[in-house]
N, C-alpha and C positions, 0 to 999 in steps of 0.2 A: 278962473280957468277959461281957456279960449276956445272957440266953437269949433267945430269941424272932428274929425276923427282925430285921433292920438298920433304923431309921426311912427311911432316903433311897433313893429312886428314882430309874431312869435317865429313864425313862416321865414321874413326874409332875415331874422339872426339865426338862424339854424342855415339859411343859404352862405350868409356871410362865414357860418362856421366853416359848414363842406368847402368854401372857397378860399379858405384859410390854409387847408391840408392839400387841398387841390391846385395852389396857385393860378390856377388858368381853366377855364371850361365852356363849352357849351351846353346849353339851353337844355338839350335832351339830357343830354351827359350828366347834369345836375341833377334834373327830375328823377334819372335812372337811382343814385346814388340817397335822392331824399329819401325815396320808394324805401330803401331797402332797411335804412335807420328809425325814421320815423314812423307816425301813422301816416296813411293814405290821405294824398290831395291829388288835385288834376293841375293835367302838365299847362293848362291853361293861368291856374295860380302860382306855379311857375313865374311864368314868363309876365304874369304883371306884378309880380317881385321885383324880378329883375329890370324891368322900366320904370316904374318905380323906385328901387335903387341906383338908377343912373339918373334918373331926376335930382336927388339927392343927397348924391357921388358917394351912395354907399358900393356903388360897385362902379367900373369902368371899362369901357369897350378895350380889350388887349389884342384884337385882330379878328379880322375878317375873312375867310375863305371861301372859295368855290370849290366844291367839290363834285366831280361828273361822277354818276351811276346812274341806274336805271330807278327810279323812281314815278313814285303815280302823277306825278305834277308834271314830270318833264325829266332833263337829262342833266341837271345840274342842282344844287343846292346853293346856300348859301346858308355858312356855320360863323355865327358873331360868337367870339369867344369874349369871355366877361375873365374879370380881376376884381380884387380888391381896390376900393375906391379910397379917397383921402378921409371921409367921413367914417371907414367902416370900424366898429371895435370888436374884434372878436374875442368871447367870453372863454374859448376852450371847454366846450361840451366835451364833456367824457365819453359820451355814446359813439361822437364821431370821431374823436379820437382812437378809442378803442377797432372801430370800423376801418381805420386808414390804418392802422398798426397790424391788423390781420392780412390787410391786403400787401403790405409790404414783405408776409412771408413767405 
């Protein structure tokens, strides 16, 4: 067996899942969605999922935006919207399935 940690996550195939049903999302927008299915992580774990699955190509930048409001940093944002990468395989959890089935009604 080879040294270093394991490639596979329980965290980001549960992200890969919500991004399966989700086609397209941002950083928050995902952690909001993890929040609500699984147990509690910080949005910080998140988002080194998500750089870490673009390291990867389990996941892939699908666009960029600026968005202006009024925020505590300033008057603009920037929202990296993330996809499904060439590498990703999603298993079809039924938890999240069930969760994107509810919201479609």
């Amino acid at each position: 067996m080879g040294r270093g940690r394991p490639l596979g996550s329980g965290i980001r195939q549960n992200v890969i899942e919500i991004l399966y049903f989700m086609k397209s999302g941002y950083g928050y927008e995902i952690y909001k969605v993890y929040r609500e299915i699984f147990p509690k992580v910080t949005m910080r774990v998140i988002y080194y999922h998500l750089r870490k699955g673009l390291a990867i190509e389990e996941f892939a930048i699908d666009k960029i935006k600026k968005e202006k409001g009024d925020y505590s940093w300033g008057g603009e944002a920037e929202k990296i919207y993330y996809k499904l990468g060439n590498n990703a395989k999603a298993m079809i959890n039924s938890d999240v399935k069930n969760y994107f089935d509810k919201k479609k009604k």
